[in-house]
TISE-959880 format. One line per 8 residues: number of its first residue (from 1); their letters; for each residue x, y, z of N, C-alpha, C. Coordinates in nm, 2 decimals. Example, Ala and Ser with C-alpha at 12.3 -4.5 7.8 and 13.67 -1.06 7.14 Angstrom:
1> as> 1.32:-0.57:0.78:1.23:-0.45:0.78:1.32:-0.33:0.78 | 1.28:-0.22:0.71:1.37:-0.11:0.71:1.29:0.00:0.79 $
This chain:
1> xxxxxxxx> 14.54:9.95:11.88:14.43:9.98:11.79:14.39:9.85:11.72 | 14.49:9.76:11.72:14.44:9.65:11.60:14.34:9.58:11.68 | 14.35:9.55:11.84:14.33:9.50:11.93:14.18:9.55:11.94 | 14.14:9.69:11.94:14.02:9.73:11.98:13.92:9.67:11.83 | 14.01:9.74:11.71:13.93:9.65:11.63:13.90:9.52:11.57 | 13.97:9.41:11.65:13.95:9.30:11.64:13.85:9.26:11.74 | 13.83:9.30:11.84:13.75:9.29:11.93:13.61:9.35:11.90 | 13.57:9.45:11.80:13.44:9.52:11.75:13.44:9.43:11.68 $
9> xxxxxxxx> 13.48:9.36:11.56:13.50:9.25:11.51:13.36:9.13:11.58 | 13.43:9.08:11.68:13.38:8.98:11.74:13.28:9.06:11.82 | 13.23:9.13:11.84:13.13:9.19:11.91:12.97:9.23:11.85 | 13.01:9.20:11.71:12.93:9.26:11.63:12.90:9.10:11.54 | 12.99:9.03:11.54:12.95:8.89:11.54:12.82:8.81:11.63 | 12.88:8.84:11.75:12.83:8.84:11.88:12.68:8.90:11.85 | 12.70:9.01:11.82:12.55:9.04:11.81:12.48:9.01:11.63 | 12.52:8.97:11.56:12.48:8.90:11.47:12.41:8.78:11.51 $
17> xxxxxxxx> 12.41:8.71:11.64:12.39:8.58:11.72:12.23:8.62:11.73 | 12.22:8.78:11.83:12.06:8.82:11.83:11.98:8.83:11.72 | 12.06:8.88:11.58:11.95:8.91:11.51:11.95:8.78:11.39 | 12.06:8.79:11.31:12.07:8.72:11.17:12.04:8.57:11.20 | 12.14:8.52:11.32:12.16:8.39:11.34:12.02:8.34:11.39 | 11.97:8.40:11.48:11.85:8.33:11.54:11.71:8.36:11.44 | 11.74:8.38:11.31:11.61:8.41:11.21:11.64:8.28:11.19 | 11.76:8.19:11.18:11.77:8.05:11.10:11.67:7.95:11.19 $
25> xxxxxxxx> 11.64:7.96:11.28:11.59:7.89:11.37:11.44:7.92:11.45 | 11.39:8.06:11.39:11.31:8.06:11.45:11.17:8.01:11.43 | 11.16:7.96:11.34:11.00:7.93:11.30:11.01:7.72:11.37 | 11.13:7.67:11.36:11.14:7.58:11.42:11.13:7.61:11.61 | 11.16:7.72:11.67:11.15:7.73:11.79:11.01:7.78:11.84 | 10.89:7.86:11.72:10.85:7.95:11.73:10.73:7.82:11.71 | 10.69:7.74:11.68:10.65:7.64:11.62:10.65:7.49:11.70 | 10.77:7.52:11.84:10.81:7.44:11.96:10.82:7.29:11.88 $
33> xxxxxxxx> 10.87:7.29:11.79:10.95:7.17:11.69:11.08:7.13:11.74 | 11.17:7.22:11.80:11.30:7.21:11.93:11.27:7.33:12.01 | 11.33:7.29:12.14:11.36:7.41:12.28:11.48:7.49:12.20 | 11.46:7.63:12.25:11.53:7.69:12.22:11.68:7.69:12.22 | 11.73:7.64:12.35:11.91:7.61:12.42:11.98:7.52:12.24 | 11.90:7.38:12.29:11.89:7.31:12.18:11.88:7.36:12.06 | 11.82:7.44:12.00:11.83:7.48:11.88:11.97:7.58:11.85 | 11.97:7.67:11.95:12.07:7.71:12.00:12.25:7.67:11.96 $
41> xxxxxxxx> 12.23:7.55:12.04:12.37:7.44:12.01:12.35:7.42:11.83 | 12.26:7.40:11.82:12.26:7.33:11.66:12.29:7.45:11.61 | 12.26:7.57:11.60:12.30:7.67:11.51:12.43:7.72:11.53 | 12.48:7.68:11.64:12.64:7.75:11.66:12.75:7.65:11.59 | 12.66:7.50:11.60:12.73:7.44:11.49:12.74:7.38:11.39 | 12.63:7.47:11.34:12.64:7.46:11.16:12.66:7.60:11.12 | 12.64:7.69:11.17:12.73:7.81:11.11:12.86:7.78:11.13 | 12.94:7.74:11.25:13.05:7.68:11.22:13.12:7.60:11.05 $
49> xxxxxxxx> 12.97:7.52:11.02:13.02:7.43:10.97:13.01:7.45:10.80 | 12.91:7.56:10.85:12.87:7.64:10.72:13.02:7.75:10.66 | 13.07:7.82:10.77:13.16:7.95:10.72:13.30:7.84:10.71 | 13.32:7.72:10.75:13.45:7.69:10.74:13.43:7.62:10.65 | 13.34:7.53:10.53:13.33:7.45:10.49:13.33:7.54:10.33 | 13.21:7.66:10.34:13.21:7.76:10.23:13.34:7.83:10.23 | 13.41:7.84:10.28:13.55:7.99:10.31:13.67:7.91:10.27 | 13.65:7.79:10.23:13.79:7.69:10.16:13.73:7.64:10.06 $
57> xxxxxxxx> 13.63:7.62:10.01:13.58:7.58:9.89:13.50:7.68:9.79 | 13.40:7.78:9.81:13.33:7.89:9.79:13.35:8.01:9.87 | 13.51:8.05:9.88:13.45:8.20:9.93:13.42:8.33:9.85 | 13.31:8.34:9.79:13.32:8.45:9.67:13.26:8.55:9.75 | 13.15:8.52:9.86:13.12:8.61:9.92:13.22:8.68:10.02 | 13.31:8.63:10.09:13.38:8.72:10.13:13.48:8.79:10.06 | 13.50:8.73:9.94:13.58:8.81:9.83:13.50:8.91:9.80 | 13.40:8.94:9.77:13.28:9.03:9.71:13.32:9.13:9.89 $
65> xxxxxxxx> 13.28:9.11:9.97:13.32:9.20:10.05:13.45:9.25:10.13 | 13.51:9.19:10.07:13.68:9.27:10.07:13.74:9.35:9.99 | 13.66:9.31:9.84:13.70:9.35:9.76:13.59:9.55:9.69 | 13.48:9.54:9.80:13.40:9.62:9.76:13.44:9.73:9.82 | 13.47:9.80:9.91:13.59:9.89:9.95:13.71:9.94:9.93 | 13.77:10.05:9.89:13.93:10.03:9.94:13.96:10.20:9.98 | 14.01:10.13:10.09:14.05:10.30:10.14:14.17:10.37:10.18 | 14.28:10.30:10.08:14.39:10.37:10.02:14.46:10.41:10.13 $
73> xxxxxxxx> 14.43:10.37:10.26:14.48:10.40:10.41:14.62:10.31:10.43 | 14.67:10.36:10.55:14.79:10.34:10.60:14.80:10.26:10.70 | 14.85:10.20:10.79:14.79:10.06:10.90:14.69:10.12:10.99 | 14.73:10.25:11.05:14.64:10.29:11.16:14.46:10.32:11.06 | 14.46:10.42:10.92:14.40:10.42:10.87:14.30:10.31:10.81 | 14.32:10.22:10.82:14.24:10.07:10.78:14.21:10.04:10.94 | 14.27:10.03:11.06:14.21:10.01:11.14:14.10:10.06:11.21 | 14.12:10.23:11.19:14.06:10.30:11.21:13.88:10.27:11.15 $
81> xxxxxxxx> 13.91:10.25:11.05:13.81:10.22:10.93:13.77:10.13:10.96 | 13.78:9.98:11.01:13.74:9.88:11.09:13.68:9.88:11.15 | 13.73:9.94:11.29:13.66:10.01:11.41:13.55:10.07:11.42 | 13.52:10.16:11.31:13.48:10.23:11.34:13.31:10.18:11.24 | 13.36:10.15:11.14:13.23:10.05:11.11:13.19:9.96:11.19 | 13.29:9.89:11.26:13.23:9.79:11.38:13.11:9.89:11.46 | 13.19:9.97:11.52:13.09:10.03:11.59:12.98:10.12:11.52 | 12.95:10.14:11.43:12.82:10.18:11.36:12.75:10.08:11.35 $
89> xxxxxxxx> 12.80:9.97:11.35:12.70:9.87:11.32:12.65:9.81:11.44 | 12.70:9.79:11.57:12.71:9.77:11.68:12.56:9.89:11.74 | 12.61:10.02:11.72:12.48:10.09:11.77:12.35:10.11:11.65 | 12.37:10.07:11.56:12.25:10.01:11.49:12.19:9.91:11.51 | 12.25:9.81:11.54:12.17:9.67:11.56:12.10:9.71:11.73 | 12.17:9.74:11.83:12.09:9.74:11.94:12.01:9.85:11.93 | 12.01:9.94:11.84:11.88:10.00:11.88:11.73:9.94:11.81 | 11.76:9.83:11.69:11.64:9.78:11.60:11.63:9.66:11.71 $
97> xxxxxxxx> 11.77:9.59:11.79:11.74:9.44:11.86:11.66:9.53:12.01 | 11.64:9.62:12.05:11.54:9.67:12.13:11.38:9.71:12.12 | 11.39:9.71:11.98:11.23:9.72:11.93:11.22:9.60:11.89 | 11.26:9.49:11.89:11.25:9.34:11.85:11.23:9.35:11.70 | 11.27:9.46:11.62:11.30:9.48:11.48:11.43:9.39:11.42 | 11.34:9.27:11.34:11.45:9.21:11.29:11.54:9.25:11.21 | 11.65:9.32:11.20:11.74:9.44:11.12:11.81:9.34:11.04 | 11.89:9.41:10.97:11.99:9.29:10.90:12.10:9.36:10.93 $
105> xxxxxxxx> 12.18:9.30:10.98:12.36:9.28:11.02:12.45:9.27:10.88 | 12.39:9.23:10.81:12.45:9.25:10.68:12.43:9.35:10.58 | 12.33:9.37:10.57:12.30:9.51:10.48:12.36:9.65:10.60 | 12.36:9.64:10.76:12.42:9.77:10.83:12.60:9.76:10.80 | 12.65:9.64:10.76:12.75:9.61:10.80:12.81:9.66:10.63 | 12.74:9.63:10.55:12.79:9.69:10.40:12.75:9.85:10.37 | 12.67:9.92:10.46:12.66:10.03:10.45:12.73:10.13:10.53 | 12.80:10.04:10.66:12.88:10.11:10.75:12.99:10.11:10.67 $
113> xxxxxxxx> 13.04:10.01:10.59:13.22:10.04:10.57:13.18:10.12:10.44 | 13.09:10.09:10.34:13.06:10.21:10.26:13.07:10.34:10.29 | 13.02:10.39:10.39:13.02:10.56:10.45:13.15:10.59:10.54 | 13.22:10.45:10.58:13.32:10.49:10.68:13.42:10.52:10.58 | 13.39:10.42:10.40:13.55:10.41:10.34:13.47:10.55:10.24 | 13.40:10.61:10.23:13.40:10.74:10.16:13.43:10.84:10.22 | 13.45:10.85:10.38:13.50:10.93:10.52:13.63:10.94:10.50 | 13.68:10.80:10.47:13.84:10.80:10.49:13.91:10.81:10.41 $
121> xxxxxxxx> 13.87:10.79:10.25:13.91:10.83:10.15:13.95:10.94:10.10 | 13.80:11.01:10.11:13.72:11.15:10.07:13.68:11.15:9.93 | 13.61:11.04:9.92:13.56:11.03:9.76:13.51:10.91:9.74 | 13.38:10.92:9.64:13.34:10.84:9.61:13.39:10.70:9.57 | 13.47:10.70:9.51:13.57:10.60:9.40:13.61:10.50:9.52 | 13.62:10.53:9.63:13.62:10.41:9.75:13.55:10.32:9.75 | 13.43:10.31:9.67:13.30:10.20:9.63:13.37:10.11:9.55 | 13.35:10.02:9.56:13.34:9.95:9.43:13.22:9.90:9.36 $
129> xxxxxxxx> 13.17:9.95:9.25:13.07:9.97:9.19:13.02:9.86:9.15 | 13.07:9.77:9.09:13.05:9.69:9.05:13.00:9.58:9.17 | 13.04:9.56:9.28:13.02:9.49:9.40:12.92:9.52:9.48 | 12.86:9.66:9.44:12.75:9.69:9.54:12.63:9.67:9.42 | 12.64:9.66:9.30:12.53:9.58:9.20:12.52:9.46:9.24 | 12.57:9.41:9.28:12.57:9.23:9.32:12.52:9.22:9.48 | 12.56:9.36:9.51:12.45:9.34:9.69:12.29:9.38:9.67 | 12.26:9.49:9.60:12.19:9.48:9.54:12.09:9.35:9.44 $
137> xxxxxxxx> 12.16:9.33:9.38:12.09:9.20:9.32:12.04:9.11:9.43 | 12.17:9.10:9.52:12.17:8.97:9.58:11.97:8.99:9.71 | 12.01:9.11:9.73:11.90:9.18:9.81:11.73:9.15:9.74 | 11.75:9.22:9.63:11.60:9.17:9.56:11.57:9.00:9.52 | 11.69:8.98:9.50:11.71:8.82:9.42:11.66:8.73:9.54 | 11.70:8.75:9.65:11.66:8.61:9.74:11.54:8.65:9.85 | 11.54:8.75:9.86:11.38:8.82:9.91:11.26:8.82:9.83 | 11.26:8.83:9.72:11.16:8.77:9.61:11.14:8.61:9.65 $
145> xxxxxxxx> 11.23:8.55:9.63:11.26:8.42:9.59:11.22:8.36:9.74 | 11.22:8.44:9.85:11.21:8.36:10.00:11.02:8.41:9.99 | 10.95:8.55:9.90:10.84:8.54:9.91:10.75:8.48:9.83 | 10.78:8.45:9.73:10.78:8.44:9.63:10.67:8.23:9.64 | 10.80:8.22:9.70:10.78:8.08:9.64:10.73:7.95:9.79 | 10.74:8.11:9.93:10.68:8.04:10.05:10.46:8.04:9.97 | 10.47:8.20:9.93:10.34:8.20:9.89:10.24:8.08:9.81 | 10.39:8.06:9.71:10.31:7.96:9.61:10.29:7.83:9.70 $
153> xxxxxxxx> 10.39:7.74:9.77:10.37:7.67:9.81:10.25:7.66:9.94 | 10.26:7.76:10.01:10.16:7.76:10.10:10.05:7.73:9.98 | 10.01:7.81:9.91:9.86:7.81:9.86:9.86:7.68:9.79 | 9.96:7.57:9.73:9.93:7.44:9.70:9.90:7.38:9.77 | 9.94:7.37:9.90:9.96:7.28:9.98:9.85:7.31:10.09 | 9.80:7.43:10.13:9.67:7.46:10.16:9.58:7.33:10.17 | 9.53:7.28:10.33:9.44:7.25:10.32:9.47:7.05:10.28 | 9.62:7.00:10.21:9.59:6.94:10.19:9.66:6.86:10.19 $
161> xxxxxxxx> 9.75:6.88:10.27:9.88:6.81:10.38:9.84:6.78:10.50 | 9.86:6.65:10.56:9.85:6.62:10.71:9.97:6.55:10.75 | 10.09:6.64:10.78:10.23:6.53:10.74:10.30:6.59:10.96 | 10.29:6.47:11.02:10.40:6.53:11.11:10.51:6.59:11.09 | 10.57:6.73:11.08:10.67:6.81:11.05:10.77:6.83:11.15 | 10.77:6.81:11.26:10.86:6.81:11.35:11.02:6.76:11.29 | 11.05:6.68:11.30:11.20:6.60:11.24:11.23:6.71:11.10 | 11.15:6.71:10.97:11.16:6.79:10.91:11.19:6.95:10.93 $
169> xxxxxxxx> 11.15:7.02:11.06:11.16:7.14:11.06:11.32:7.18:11.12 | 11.35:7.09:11.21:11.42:7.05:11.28:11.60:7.04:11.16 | 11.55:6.94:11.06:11.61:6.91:10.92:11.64:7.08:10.88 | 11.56:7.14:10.84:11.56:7.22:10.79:11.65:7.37:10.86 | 11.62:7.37:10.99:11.67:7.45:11.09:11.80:7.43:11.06 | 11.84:7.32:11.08:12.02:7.30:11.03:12.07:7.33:10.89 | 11.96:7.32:10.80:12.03:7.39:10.71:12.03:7.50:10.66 | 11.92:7.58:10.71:11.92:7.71:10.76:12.08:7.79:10.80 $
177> xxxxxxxx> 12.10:7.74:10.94:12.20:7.75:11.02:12.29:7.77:10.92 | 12.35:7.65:10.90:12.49:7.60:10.77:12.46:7.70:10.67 | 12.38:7.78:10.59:12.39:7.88:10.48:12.39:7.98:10.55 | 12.36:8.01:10.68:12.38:8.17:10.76:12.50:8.18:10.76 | 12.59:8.08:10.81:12.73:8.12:10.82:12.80:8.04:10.68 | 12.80:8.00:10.62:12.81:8.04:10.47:12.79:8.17:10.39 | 12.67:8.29:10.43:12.65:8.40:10.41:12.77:8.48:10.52 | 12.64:8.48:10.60:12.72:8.59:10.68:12.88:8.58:10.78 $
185> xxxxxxxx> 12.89:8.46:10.82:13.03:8.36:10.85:13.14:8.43:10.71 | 13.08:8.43:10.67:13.20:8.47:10.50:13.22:8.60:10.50 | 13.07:8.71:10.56:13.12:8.82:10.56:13.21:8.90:10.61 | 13.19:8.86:10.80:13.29:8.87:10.89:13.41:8.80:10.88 | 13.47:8.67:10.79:13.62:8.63:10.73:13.67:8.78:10.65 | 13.57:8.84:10.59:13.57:8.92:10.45:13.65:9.08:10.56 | 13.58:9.09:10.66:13.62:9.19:10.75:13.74:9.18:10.82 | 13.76:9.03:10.81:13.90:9.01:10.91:14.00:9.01:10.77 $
193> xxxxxxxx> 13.98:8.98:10.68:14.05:8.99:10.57:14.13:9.14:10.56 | 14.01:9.23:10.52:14.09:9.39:10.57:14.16:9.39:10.67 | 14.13:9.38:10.78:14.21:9.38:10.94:14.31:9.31:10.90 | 14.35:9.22:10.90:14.49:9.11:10.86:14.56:9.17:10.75 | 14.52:9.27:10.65:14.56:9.26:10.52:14.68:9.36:10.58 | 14.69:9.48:10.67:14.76:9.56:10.74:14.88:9.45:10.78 | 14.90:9.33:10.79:15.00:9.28:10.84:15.09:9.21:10.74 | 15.00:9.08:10.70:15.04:9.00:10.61:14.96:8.90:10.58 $
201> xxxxxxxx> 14.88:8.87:10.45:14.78:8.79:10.39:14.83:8.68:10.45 | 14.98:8.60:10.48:14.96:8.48:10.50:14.95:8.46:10.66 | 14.93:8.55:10.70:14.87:8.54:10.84:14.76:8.53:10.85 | 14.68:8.58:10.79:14.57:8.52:10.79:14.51:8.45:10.73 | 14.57:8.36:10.66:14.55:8.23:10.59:14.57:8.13:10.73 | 14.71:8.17:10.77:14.75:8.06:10.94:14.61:8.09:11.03 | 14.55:8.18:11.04:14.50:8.18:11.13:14.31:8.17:11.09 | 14.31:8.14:10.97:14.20:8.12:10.92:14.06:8.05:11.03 $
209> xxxxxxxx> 14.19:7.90:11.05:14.08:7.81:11.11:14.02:7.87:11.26 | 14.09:7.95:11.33:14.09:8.00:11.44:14.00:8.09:11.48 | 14.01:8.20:11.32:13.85:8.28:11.30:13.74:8.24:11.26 | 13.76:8.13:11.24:13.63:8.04:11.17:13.54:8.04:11.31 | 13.62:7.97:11.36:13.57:7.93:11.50:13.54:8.01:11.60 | 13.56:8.15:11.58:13.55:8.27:11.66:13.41:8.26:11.63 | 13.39:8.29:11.45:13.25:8.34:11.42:13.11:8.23:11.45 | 13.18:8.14:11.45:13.04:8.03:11.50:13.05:8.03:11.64 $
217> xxxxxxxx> 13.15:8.04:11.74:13.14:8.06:11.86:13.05:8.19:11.97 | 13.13:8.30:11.86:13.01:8.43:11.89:12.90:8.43:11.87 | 12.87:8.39:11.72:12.73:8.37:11.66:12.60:8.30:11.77 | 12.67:8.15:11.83:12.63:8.06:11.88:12.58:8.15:12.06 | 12.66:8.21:12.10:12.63:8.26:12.25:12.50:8.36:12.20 | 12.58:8.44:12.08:12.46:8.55:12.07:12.32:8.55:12.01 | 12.34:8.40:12.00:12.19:8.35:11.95:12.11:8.26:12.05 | 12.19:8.23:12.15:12.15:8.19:12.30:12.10:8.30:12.41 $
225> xxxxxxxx> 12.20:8.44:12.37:12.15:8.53:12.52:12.06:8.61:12.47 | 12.05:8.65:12.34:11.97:8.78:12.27:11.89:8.72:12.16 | 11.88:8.59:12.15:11.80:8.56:11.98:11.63:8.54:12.05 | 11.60:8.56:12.16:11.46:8.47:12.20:11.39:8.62:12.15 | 11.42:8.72:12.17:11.30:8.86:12.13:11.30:8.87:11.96 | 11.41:8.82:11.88:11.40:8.86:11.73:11.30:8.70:11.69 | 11.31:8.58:11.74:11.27:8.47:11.72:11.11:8.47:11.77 | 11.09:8.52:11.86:10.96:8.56:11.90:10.89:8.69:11.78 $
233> xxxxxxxx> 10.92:8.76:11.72:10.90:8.84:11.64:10.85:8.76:11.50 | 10.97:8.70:11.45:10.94:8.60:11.33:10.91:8.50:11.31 | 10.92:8.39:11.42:10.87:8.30:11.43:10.69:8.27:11.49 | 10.67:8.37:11.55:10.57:8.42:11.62:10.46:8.52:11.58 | 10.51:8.64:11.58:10.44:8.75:11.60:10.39:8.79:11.46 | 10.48:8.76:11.39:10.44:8.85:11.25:10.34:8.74:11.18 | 10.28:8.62:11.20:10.17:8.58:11.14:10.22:8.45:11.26 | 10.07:8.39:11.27:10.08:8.27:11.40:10.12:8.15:11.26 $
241> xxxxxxxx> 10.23:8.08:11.31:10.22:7.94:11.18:10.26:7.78:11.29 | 10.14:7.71:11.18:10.18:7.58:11.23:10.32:7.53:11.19 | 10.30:7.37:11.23:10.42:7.33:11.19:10.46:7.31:10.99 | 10.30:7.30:10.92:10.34:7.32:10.78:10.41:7.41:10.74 | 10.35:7.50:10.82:10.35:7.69:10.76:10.53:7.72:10.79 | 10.56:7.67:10.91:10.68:7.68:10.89:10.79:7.61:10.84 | 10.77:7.52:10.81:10.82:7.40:10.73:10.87:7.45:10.58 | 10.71:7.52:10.54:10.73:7.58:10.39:10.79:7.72:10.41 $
249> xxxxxxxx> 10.78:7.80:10.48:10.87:7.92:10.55:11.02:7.87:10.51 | 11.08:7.79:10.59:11.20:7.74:10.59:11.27:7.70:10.51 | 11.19:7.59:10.39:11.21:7.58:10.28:11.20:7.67:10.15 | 11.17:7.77:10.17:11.19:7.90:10.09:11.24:7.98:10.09 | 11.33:7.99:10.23:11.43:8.06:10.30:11.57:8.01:10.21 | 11.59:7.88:10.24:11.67:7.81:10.22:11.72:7.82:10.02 | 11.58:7.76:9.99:11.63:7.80:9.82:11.70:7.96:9.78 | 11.63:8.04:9.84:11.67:8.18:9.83:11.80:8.23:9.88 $
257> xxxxxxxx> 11.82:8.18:9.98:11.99:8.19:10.02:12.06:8.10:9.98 | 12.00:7.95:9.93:12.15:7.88:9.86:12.17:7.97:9.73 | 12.09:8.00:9.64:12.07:7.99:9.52:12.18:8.16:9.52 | 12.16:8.26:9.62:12.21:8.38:9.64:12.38:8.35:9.67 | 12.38:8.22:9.74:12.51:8.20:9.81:12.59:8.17:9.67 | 12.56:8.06:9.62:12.62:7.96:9.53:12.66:8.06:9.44 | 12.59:8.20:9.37:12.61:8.31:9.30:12.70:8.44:9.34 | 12.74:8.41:9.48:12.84:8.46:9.51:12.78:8.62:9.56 $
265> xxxxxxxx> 12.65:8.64:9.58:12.61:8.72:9.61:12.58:8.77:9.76 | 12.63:8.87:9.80:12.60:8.89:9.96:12.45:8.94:9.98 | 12.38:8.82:10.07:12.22:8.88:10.09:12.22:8.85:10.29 | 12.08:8.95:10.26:12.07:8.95:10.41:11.98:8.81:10.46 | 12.00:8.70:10.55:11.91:8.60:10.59:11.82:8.62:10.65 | 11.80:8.77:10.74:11.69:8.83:10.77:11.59:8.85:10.67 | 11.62:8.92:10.56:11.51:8.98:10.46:11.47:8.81:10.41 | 11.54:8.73:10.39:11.49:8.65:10.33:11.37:8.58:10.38 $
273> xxxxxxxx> 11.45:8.52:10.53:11.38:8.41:10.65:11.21:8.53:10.66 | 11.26:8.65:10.70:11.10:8.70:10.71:11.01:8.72:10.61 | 11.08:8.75:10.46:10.99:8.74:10.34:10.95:8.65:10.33 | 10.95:8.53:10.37:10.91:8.39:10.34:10.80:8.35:10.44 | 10.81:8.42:10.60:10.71:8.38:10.67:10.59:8.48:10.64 | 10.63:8.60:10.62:10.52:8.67:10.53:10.43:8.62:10.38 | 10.48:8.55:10.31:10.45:8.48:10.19:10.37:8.40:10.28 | 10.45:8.29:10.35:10.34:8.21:10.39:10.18:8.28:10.47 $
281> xxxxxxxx> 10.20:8.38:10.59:10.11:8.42:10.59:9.95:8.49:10.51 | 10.03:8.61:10.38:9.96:8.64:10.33:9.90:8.52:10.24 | 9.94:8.42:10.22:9.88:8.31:10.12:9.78:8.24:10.23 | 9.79:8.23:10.36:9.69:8.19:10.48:9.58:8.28:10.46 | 9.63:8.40:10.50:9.51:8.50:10.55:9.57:8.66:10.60 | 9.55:8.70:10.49:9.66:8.81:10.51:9.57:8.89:10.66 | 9.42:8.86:10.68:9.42:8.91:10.79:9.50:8.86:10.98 | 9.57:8.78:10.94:9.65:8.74:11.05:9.82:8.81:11.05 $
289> xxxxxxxx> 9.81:8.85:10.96:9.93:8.95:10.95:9.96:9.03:11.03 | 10.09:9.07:11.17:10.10:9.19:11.22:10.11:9.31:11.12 | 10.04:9.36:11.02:10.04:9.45:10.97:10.17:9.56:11.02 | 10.12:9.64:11.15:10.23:9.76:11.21:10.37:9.67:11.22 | 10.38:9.53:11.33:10.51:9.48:11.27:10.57:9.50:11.13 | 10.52:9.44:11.05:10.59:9.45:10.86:10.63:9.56:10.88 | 10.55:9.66:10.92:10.56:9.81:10.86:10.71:9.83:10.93 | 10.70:9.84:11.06:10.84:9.87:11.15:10.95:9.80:11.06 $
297> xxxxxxxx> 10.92:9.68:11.07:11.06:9.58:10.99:11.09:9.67:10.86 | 11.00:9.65:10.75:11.02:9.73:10.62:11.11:9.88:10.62 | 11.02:9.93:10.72:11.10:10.07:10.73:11.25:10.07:10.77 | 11.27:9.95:10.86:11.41:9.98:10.93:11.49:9.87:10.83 | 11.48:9.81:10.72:11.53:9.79:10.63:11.55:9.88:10.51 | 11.44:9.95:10.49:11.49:10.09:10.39:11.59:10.19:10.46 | 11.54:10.28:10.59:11.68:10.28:10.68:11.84:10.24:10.69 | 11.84:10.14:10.66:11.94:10.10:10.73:12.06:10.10:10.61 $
305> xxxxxxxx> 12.05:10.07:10.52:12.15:10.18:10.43:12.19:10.30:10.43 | 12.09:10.44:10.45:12.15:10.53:10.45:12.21:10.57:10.58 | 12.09:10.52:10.67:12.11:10.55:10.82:12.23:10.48:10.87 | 12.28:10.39:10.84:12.44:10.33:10.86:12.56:10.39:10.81 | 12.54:10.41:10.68:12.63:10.52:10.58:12.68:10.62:10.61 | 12.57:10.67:10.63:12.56:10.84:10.75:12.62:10.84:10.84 | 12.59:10.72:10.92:12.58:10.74:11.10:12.76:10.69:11.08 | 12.78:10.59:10.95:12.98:10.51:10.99:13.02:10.71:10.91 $
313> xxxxxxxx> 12.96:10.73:10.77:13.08:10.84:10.75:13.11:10.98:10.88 | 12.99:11.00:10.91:12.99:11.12:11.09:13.06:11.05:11.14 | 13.13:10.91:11.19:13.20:10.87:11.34:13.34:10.88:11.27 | 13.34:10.86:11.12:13.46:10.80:11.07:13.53:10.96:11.08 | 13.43:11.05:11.06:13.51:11.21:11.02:13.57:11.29:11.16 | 13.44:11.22:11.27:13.47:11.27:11.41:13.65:11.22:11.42 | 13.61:11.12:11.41:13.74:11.04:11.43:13.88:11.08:11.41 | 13.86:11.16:11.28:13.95:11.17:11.20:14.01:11.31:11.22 $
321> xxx> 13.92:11.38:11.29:13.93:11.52:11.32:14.03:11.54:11.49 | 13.96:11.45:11.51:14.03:11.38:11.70:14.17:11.33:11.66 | 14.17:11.29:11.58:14.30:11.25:11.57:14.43:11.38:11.59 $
């Protein structure tokens, strides 16, 4: 069992590659500022460089998600609980990465162990209350802040910049990259942290560097075989942008998830990276807006809390009844 759930683990990483990872890069790809392969390589190694650099110096986010849970379980019981939010989140993200719905892997992935650890518990008090106020914050705090402040800048800068942006977008893509897995890199440490905790904490201290490298490894393929439909969505579809437009996109991305990270707060880099190319759009012309896209995205982000919740506490109870 530890086996199946270490492997949902990395599978779900893996598919973090289609959706979360390839938002860091897309207005740079979407914008043909780098080929996609290439951009590719660069984000598999700054998330690398991002989750191993934040995870020994700032890990508060993956503390914040080890610590928001507890399900009072037994070894098989915590693995169980693993697994099985792995796989909630697993058939949530491919059914939104088939509508080219940029979903967030992080908000399905805090609402699956939420419903799976109120399944396994049988009670509320499996929350930690306090830690889902800080996903919450973290949620409006850097989604404001990614629309917020693409809007304002687009409308200064309107009209009155003529700057080659290439090298800069390019700049920017990597640091993108480096705060995804600083965010989300930290969440999945945060998930191996439970899994490991069934053995012995200092085993997973020994083997730290080894998961580091799992998560930028998976991240990196799954943002090579599956990121071109969520990157064509955002980078693309949801408003047409030059190279300014996404330049300032990127840079507003960025303040909103350092500023989220540094606070220790778990936020989605989906909700951010797209509230930012929206800002910039509506500050263009809100008539260039995929209007029905937003709508789809919005919806399957209000979704995806309860619809994860739901969908981990039903597998967690099936589960539990099978047994």
């Amino acid at each position: 069992m530890f086996s199946v759930a270490f492997i949902a683990i990395l599978a779900v990483i893996f598919i973090n590659g289609f959706t979360d990872a390839a938002n860091a890069i897309a207005t740079a790809v979407g914008t043909k500022a780098i080929r996609m392969k290439q951009a590719c390589v660069l984000s598999a190694v700054m998330n690398f460089a991002g989750v191993f650099i934040t995870s020994y110096f700032r890990p508060s986010v993956a503390d914040c998600l080890y610590n928001m849970v507890d399900v009072n379980a037994d070894r098989e019981g915590v693995l169980l609980f693993v697994a099985v939010s792995m796989f909630t989140v697993i058939i949530w993200a491919i059914v939104a990465w088939l509508f080219g719905i940029p979903t967030s892997e992080s908000h399905a992935l805090i609402a699956s162990l939420t419903g799976c650890a109120v399944a396994a518990k049988g009670a509320f008090d499996a929350v930690n209350k306090v830690e889902w106020i800080r996903v919450f914050l973290g949620l409006f705090l850097s989604a404001f802040l990614g629309f917020f402040i693409s809007y304002v800048l687009q409308r200064i800068t309107q009209k009155r910049l003529n700057i080659k942006t290439r090298v800069m977008q390019i700049i920017f893509a990597t640091v993108l990259s480096f705060l995804h897995g600083a965010q989300d890199g930290q969440k999945f440490l945060g998930v191996f942290m439970m899994l490991f905790s069934i053995i012995n904490d200092a085993v997973f201290v020994k083997y730290r560097f080894v998961l580091i490298l799992c998560c930028s490894f998976f991240m990196g393929i799954g943002t090579l075989f599956g990121g071109k439909r969520i990157i064509q969505s955002v980078g693309e579809n949801i408003t047409p942008l030059n190279g300014l437009q996404g330049l300032i996109s990127d840079f507003a991305a960025i303040i909103g998830i350092a500023v989220s990270t540094y606070s220790g707060l778990p936020v989605s880099t989906t909700h951010v990276k797209t509230t930012s190319v929206i800002g910039v759009g509506l500050a263009v012309d809100s008539k260039s807006l995929d209007k029905k896209l937003i709508t789809d995205i919005i919806l399957t982000w209000i979704l995806t809390f309860p619809g994860c919740a739901f969908l981990g506490y039903l597998l967690t109870k099936l589960f539990l009844i099978l047994q």
